[in-house]
N, C-alpha and C positions, 0 to 999 in steps of 0.2 A: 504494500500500500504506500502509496505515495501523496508524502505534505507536503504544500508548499503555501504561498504567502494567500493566493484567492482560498486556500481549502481553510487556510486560520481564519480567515475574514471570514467566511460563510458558518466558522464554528463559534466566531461571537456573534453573530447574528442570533444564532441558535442559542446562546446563551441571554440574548438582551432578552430572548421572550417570557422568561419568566417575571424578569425585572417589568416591563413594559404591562404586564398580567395585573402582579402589583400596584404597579403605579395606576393604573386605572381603579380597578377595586378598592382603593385609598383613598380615592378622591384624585391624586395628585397630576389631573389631567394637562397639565401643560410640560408638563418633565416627561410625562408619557407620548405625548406629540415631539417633542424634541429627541426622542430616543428611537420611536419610530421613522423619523426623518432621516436619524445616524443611519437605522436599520435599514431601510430602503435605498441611501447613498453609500450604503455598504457591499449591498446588492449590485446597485451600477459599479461599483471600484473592481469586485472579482470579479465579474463579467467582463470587463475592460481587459484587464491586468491577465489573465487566461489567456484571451483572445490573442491581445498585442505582441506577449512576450511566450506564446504558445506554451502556456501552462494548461493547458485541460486537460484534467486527469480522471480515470474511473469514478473515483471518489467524487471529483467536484462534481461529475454527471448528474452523479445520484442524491449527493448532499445536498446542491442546492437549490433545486426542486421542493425538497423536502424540508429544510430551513424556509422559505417564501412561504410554503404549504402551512407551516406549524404558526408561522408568525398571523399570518390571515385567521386562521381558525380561533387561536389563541384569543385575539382581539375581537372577533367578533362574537365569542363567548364572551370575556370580561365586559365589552358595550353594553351586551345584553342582559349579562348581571349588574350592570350598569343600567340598566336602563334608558340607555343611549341608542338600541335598537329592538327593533320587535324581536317578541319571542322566535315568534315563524321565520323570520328570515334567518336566524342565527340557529334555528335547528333545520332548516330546507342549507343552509350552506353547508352545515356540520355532516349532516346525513347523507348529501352529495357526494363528499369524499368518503365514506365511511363505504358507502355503497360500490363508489370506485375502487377503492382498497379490496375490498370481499370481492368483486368479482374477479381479480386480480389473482388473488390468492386460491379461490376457485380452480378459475382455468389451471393453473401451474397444477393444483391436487389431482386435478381432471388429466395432466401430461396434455396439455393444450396451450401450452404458455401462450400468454396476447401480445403482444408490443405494444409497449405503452410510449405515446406521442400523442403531445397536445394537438388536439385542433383548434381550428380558427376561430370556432364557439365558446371553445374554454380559456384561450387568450384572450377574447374580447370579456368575457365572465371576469377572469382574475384582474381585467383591467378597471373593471367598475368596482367590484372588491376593495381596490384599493383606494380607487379615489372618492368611493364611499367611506373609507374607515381615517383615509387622509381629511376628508370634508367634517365629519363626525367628531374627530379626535379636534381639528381647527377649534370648531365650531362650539367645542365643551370648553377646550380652555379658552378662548375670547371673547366667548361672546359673541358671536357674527351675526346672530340673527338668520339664518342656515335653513329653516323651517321648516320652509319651501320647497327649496332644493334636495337636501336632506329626501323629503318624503318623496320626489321626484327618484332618486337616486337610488331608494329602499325596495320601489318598486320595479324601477328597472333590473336593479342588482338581483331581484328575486324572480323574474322572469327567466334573466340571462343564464342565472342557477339552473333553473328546471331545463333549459333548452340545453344546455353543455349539458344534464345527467342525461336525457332523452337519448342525446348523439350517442354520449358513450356505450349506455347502455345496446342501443342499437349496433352498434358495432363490437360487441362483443357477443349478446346471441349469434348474429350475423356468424361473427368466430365460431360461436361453440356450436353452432349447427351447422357448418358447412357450408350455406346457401350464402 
């Protein structure tokens, strides 16, 4: 296995999530925005730094998928035990992945492994995710008056959920049947 400087980055990502968990759950929503800001400009640095100086390793493949994946879920459970986002959308996003994971783990017990690649449904998904939990997290600590938008955002982001599990799921019966 091999470390290098994006695979540490993406292992403190991994570690602000608890911190960031906390800080919301505390109340301490502006140190919690500031941390997820690090968190997501941490994300842009190993992606860069990979890329540029061809460091892409197995590990960062799979890490930081998974790091992105943990920090999204993470927060949109604490909002929600915050009370910062509806119940429904933070158990339709949690369940999305949980459902992907299990099918996952299925096919492989099945000797049918899937390939797992995002599609264009689930890029535009994790892209509202985010700038629903970046607008969210703003909007707790300052104050913005967000309201609106917010509830604009809650419902697209909960559409965008259902249509990224729809796809996947479709393509993995698709897999496990044959057709």
């Amino acid at each position: 296995m091999k470390l290098n400087i994006p695979n540490f980055i993406t292992i403190a990502r991994v570690m602000s999530v608890p911190v960031i968990f906390w800080l919301l759950v505390t109340g301490e929503t502006r140190t919690a925005f500031f941390v997820f800001v690090a968190a997501g400009a941490s994300d842009a640095l190993d992606g860069y730094l990979a890329k540029r100086f061809s460091w892409q390793t197995e590990l960062g493949a799979i890490l930081d998928p998974m790091a992105d994946k943990l920090l999204l879920v993470s927060l949109f459970i604490a909002l929600g035990v915050a009370k910062e986002l509806p119940l429904w959308l933070v158990i339709a996003v949690v369940s999305r992945d949980i459902l992907i994971v299990l099918a996952v783990m299925v096919s492989w017990v099945m000797s049918q492994p899937v390939a797992i690649k995002p599609l264009v449904i689930s890029k535009i998904n994790t892209l509202f995710q985010i700038v629903l939990v970046a607008t969210v997290l703003a909007d707790a600590a300052f104050g913005l008056g967000l309201g609106m938008v917010r509830s604009a955002l809650v419902w697209i982001t909960g559409t965008l959920t259902l249509l990224s599990l729809a796809a996947y799921l479709r393509g993995w019966f698709t897999h496990m049947t044959g057709s």
